[in-house]
LOLUM-209671 format. One record per residue (C-alpha): residue in one letter; x, y, z. Coordinates in Angstrom, 2 decimals. Example, Ala and Ser with C-alpha at 12.3 -4.5 7.8 and 13.67 -1.06 7.14 Angstrom:
<recs>
(a,(12.30,-4.50,7.80)),
(s,(13.67,-1.06,7.14)),
</recs>
This chain:
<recs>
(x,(-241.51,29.58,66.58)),
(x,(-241.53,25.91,67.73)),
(x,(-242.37,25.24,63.58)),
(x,(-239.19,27.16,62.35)),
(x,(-236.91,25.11,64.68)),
(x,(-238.23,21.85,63.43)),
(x,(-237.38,23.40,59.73)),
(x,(-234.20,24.79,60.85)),
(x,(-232.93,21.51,62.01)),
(x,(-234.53,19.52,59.17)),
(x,(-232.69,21.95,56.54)),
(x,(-229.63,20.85,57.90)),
(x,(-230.44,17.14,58.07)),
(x,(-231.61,17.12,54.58)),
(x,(-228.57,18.99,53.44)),
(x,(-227.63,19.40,49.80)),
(x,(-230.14,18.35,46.73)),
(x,(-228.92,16.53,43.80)),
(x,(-227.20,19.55,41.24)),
(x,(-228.29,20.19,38.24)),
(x,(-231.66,21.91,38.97)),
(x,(-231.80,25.78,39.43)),
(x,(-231.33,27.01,42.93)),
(x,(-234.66,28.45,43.23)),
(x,(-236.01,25.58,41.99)),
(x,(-234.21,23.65,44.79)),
(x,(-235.46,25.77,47.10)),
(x,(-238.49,25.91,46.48)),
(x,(-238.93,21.94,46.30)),
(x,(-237.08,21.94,49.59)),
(x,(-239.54,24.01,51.44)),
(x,(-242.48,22.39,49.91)),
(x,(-241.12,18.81,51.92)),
(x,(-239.94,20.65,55.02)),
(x,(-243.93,21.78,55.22)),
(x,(-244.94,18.62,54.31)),
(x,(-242.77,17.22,57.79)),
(x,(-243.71,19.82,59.85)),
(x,(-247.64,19.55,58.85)),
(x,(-246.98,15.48,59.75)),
(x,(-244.95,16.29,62.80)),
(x,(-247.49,18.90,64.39)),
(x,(-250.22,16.27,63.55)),
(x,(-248.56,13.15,65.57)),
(x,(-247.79,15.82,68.48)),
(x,(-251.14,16.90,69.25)),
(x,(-253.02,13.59,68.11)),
(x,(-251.25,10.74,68.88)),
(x,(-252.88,8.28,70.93)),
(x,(-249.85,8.69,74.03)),
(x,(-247.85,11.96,74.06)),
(x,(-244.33,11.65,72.65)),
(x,(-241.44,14.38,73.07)),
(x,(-240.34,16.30,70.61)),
(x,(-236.72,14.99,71.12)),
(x,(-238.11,11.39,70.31)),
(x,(-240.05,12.52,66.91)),
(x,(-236.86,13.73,65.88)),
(x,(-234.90,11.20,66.15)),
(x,(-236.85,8.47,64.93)),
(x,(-237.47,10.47,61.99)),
(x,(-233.68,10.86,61.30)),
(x,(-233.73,7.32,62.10)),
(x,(-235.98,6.57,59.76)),
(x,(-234.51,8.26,56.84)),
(x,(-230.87,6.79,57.78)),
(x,(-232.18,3.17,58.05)),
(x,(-234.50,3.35,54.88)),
(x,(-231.14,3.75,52.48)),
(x,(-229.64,0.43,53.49)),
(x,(-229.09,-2.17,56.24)),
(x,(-226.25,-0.28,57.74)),
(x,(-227.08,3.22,58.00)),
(x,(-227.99,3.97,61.17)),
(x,(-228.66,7.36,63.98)),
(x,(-227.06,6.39,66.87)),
(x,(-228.20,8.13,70.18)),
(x,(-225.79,9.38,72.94)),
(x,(-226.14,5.64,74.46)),
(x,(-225.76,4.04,71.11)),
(x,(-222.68,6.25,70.18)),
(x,(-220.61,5.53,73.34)),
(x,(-221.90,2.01,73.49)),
(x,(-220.41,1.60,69.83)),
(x,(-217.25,3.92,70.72)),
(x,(-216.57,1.10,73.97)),
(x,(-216.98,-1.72,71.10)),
(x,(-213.95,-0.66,68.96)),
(x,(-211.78,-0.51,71.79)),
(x,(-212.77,-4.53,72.58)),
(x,(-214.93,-4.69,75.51)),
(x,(-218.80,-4.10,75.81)),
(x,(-221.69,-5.53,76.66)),
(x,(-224.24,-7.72,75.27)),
(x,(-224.84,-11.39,73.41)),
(x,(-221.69,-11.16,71.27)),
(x,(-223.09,-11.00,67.92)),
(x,(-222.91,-9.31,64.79)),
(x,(-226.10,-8.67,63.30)),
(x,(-227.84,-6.81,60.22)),
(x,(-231.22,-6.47,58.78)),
(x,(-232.74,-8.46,55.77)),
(x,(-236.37,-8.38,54.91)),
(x,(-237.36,-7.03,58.72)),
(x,(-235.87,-9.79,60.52)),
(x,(-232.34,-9.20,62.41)),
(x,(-230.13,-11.15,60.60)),
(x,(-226.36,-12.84,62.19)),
(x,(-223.95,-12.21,60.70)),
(x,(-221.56,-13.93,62.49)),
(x,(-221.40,-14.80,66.38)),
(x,(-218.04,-13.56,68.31)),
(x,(-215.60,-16.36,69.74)),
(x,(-216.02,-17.37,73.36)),
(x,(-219.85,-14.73,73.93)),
(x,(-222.63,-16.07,75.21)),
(x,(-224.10,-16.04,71.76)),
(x,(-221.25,-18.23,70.59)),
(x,(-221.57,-20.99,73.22)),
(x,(-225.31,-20.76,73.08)),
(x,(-224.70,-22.13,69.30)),
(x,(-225.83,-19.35,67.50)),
(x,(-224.63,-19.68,63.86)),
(x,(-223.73,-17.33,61.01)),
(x,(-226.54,-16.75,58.93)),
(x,(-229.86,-17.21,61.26)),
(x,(-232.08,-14.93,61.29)),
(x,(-233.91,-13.74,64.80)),
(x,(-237.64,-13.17,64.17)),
(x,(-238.72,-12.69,68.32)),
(x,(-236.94,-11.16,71.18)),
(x,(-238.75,-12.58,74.76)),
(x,(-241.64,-13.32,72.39)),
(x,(-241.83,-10.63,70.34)),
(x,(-241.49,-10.39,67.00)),
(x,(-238.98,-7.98,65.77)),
(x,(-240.96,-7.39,62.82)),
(x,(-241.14,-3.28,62.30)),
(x,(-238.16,-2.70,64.37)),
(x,(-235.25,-0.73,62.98)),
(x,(-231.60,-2.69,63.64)),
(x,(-231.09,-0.31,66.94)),
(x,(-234.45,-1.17,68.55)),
(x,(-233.72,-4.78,68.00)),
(x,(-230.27,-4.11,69.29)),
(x,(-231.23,-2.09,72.44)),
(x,(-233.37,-5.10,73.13)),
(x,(-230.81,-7.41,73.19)),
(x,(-228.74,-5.11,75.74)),
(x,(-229.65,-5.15,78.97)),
(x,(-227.89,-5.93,82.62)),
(x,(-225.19,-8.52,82.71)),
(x,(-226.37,-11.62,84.10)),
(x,(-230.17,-11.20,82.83)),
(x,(-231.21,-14.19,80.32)),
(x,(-233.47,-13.08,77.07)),
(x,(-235.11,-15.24,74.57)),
(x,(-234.45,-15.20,70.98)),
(x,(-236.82,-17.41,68.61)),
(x,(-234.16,-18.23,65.83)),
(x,(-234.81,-19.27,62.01)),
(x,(-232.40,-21.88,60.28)),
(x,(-232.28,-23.18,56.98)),
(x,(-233.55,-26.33,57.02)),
(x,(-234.88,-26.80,60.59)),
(x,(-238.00,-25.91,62.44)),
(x,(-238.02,-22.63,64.03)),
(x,(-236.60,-22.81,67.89)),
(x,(-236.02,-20.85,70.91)),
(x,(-232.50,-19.87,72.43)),
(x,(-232.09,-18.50,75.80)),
(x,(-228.99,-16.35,76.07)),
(x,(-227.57,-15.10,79.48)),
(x,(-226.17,-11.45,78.80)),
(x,(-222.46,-11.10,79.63)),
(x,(-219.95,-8.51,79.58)),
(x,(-218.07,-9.26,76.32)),
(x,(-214.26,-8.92,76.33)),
(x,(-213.04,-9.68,73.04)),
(x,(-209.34,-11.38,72.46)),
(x,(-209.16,-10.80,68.71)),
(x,(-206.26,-12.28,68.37)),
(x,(-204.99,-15.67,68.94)),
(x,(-202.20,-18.13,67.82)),
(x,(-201.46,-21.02,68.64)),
(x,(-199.03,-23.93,66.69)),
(x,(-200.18,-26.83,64.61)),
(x,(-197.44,-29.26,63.97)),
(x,(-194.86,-26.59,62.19)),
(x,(-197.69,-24.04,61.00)),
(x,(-198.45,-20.88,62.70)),
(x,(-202.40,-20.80,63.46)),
(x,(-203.43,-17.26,63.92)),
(x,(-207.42,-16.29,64.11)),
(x,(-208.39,-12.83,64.12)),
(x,(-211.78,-12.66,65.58)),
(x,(-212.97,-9.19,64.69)),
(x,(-211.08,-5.79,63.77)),
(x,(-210.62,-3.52,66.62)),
(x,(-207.75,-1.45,68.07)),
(x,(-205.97,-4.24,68.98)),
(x,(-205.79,-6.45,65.93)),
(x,(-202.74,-5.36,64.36)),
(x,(-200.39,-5.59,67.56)),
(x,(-202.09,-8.24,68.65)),
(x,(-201.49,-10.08,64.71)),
(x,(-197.74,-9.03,65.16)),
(x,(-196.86,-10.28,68.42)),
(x,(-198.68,-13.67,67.58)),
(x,(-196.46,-13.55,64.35)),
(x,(-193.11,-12.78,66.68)),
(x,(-194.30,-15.58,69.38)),
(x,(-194.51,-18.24,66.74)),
(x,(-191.38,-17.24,64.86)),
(x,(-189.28,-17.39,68.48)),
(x,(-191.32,-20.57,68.51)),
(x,(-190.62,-22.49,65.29)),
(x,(-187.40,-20.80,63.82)),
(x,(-186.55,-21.54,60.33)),
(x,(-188.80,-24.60,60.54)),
(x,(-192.29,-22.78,60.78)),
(x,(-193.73,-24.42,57.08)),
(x,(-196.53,-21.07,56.71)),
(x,(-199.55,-19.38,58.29)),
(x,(-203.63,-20.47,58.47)),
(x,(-205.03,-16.68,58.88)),
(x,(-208.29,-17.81,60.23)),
(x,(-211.19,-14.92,59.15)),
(x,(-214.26,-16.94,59.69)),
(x,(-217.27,-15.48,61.24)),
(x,(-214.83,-12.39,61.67)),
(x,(-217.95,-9.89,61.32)),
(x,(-215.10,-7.17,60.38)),
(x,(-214.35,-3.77,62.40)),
(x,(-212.28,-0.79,61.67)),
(x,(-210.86,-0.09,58.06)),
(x,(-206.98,1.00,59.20)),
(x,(-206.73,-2.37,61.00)),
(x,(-207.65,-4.12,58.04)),
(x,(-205.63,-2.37,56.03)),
(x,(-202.60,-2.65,58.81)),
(x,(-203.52,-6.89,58.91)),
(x,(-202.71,-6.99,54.79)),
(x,(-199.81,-4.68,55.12)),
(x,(-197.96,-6.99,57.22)),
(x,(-197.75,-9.69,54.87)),
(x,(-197.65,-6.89,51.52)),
(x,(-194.12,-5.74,50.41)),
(x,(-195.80,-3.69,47.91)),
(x,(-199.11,-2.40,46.37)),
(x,(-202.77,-1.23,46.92)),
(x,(-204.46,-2.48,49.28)),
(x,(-207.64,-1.50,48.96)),
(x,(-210.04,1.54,47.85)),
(x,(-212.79,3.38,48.64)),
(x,(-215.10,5.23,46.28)),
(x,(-217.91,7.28,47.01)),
(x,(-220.46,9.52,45.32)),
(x,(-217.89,12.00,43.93)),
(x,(-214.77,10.42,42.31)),
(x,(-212.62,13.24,43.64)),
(x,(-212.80,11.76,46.84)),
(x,(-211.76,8.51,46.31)),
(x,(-208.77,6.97,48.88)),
(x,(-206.24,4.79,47.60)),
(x,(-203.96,2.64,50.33)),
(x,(-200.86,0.97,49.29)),
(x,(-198.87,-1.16,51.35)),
(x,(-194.85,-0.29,52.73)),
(x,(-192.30,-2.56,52.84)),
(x,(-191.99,-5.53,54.92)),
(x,(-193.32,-8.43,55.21)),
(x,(-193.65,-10.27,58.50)),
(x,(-194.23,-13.55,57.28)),
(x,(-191.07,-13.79,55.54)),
(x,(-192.50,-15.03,52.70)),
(x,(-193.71,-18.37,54.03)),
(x,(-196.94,-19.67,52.12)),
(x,(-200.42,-18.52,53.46)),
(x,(-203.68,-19.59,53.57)),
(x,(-206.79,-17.38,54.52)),
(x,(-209.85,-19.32,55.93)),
(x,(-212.92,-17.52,55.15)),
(x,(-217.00,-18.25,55.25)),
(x,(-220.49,-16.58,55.47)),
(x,(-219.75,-15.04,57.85)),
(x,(-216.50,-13.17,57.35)),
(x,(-217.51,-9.88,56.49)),
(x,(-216.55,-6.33,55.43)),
(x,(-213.07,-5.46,57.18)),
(x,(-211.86,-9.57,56.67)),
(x,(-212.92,-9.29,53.49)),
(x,(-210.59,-6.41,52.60)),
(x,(-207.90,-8.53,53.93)),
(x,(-208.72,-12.05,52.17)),
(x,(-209.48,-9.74,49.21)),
(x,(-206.14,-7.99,49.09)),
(x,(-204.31,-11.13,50.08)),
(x,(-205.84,-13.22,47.33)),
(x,(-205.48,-10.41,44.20)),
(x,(-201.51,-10.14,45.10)),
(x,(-201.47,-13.91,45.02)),
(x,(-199.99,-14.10,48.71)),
(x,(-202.13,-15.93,49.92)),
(x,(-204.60,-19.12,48.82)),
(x,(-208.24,-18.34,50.02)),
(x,(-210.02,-21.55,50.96)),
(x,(-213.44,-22.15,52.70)),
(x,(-216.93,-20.88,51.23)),
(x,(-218.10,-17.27,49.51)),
(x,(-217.75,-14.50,52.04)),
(x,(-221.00,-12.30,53.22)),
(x,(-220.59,-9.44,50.70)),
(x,(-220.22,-6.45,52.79)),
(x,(-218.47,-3.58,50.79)),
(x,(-219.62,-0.35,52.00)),
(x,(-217.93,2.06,54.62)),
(x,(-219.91,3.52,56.65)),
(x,(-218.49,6.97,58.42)),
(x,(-219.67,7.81,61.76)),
(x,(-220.67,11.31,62.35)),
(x,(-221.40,12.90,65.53)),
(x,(-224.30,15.35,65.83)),
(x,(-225.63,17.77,68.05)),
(x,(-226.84,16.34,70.90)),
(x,(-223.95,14.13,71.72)),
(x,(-225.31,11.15,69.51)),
(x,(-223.96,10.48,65.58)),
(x,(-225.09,9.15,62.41)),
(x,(-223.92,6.38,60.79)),
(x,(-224.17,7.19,57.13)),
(x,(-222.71,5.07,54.22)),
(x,(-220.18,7.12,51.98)),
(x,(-218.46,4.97,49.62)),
(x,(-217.79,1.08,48.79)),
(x,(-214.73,-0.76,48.86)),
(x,(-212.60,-2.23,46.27)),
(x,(-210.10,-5.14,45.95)),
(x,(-206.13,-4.38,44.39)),
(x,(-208.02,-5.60,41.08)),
(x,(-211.11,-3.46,40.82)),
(x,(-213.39,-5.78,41.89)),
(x,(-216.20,-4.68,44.10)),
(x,(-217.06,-6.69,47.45)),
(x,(-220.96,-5.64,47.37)),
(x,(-223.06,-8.17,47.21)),
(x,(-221.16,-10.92,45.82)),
(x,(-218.20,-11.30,48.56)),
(x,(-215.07,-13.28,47.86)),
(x,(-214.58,-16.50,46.44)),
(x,(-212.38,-18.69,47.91)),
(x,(-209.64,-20.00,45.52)),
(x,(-210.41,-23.23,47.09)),
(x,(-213.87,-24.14,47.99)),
(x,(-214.07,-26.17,51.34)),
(x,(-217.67,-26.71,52.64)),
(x,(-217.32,-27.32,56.67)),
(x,(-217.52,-30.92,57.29)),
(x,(-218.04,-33.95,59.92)),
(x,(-214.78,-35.93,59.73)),
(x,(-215.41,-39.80,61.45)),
(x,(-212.43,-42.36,61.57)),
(x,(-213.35,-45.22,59.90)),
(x,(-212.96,-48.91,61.62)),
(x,(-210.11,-50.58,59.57)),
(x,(-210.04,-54.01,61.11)),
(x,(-211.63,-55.60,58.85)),
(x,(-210.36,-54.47,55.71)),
(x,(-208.10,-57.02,53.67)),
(x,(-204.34,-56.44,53.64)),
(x,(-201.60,-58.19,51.17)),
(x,(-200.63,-60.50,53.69)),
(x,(-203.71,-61.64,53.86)),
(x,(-203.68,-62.62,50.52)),
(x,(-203.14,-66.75,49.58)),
(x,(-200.03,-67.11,48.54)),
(x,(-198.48,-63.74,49.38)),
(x,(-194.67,-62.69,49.13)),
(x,(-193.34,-62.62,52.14)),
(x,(-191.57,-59.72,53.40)),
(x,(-187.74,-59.98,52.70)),
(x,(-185.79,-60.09,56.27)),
(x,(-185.10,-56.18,57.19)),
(x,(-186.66,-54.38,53.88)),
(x,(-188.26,-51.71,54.51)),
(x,(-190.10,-53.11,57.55)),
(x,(-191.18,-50.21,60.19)),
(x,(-189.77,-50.43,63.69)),
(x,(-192.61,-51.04,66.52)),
(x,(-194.66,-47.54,66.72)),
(x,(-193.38,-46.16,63.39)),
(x,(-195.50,-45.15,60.88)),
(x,(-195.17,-47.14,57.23)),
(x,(-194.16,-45.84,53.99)),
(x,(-197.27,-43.47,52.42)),
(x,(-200.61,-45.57,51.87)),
(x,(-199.87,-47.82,54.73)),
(x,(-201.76,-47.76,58.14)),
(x,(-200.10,-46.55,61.15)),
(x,(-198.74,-50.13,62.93)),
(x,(-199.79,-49.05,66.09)),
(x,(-203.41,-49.30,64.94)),
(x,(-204.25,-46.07,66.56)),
(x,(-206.74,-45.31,63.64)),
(x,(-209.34,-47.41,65.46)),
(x,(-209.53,-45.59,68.54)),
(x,(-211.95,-42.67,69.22)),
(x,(-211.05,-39.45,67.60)),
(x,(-212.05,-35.83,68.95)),
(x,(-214.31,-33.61,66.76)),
(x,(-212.60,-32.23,63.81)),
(x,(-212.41,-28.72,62.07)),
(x,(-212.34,-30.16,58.38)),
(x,(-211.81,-26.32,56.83)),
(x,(-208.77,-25.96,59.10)),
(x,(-207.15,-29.64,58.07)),
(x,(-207.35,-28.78,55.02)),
(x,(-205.77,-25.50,55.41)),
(x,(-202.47,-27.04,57.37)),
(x,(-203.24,-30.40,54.47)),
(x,(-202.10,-27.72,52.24)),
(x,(-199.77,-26.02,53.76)),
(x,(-197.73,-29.32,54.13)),
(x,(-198.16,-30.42,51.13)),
(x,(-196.48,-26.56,49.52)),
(x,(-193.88,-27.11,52.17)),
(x,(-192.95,-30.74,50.55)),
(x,(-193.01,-29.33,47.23)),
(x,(-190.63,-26.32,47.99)),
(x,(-187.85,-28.93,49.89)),
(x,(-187.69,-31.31,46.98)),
(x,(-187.08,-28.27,44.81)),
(x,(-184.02,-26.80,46.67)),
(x,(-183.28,-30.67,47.05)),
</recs>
């Protein structure tokens, strides 16, 4: 009796075999497996070295057959599901990292703004080969991620791997993570708005940093940075609700799946709540999946300029199904597509400007020669063009106050070059209604 369950449930795991091959056929093929797991699951039940319940076999057998098909398909247990289903809505608990798996080692995709993970200086792009000393070798993504849970307050030890460094040790004191994943602030006339993952709060959150700025600047707000970096992505309709705002028209994105009937167009309504000012998206390794969508949809309407480096190259949607037994599976259905056609899989986007993240240093002008230090130079003629005490000179000249030689705080080079830009379209569109 025990053996028919196990094939019961298993038929409906399996679920439907590839057409194209007679039914009895499929049938037949489908029983001979469904003997071959219940000969292997009776075996590991009555011989394996500790016993293990038959609620545990099954699920890290479904487990095992979700996670084989690719990094993100997943079971997720009753824990797992409402852990995940407390993650969209912005606060849960844990490191504050976004992680996948690539050739058994738990990979980052990209650590969350202000999480212990974040401050501990864990980077986009390291890969996590122990937990407390062990390796996480042979674990699916889940194990490694139930490892990392654990009480608030309690430290764990991950050995991390970085390209071109010595493997090292980070210890990480578990927090309850509340994610913001949305905040603006100005910088000089531009409206600086980073979206730090996609949850249920992203697009009102986006709009009322867009409304705050604009009550802010008026008509003199010069355009946007939409910051995306590290932005490990999130749910599809705020992604999609993040590109309407600044889309008066078109598709934003697609999804296609196994059967072509069931591919999902969305197209963006009217409005735009940038008003048309210029943008420019700031992307990197470790924007992925949902802020791809966005720099994606952004950059093949041309409303946007996407600067920074390649993108991770997550374009698959995964669709969460719950199960009996109160848990779900994660199962990818379909991949997504750019306005253009162009598939995110694999190769990400492409920035339309390529900005590598930099260490920016003031250099010491004292002792560089000026024209008044030449013999025999001009002198200036009384009251041309000379700058008033504290004013900056015409462009190419130093600032008089000399300030260029004092100590400068660290720099994000990506974002100056963002706002660089941003200025620089601003100049060009005065001296053309000029």
């Amino acid at each position: 009796m025990r053996r028919l369950k196990i094939v019961a449930v298993l038929a409906v795991v399996i679920g439907f075999v590839p057409l194209g091959i007679s039914a009895q056929e499929n049938r037949s093929e489908t029983y001979r497996q469904l003997k071959l797991f219940g000969d292997v699951f009776e075996r590991v039940r009555a011989d394996y070295v500790e016993e293990v319940t038959d609620q545990k076999l099954i699920e890290l057998a479904i487990q095992g057959m979700l996670s084989s098909l690719d990094p993100h398909s997943s079971y997720l247990n009753a824990d797992s599901f409402r852990d995940m289903r407390v993650q969209t809505k912005g606060e849960f608990g844990g490191l504050g990292i976004e992680v996948t798996m690539e050739n058994g080692l738990v990979k980052v995709v990209s650590p969350i703004d202000d999480t212990p993970a974040f401050r501990a200086g864990i980077e986009a792009g390291d890969l996590i080969t122990h937990l407390d000393s062990k390796p996480v070798q042979g674990l699916s993504l889940n194990d490694a991620v139930d490892m990392m849970r654990g009480p608030v307050n309690s430290a764990i030890k991950l050995t991390i791997r970085r390209a071109g460094r010595e493997a090292f040790d980070v210890a990480i004191t578990r927090d309850v993570i509340k994610i913001t994943s949305v905040r603006g602030r100005a910088e000089g006339s531009a409206a600086y708005v980073r979206i730090t993952t996609f949850n249920e709060q992203t697009a009102p959150g986006l709009e009322a940093q867009l409304k705050k700025r604009g009550e802010e600047f008026g008509d003199e707000m010069t355009g946007i940075v939409l910051d995306l970096r590290n932005n490990p992505g999130g749910l599809l309709d705020q992604a999609i609700a993040v590109s309407d705002a600044f889309l008066d028209q078109g598709e934003i994105v697609s999804t296609r799946g196994r059967d072509p009937n069931n591919a999902q167009r969305y197209n963006a309504r009217s409005g735009d709540l940038a008003k048309g000012l210029p943008i420019v998206v700031l992307i990197n390794g470790g924007s992925a999946s949902a802020s791809e969508i966005v720099a994606g949809a952004l950059q093949d309407h041309r409303r946007a300029i996407i600067m920074g480096t390649t993108s991770f190259g997550k374009g698959s949607v995964q669709t969460i199904i719950p199960v009996s037994g109160s848990g779900a599976m994660r199962l990818t259905t379909a991949r997504y597509y750019t306005p253009s056609g162009r598939s995110i899989q694999g190769t990400g986007i492409t920035p339309d400007i390529e900005v590598e993240q930099a260490k920016v240093e003031a250099l010491d002008a004292r002792a560089r020669t000026k024209e008044s230090d030449l013999r025999g130079a001009l002198d200036v003629p009384q009251g041309a063009g000379q700058a008033t005490p504290g004013e900056t000179p015409a462009e190419g000249g130093a600032p008089a106050t000399g300030a260029e030689t004092q100590p400068t705080q660290p720099q994000d080079y990506q974002l100056a070059r963002a706002l660089d830009l941003l200025r620089g379209l601003a100049l060009v569109r005065e001296r053309a209604i000029n």
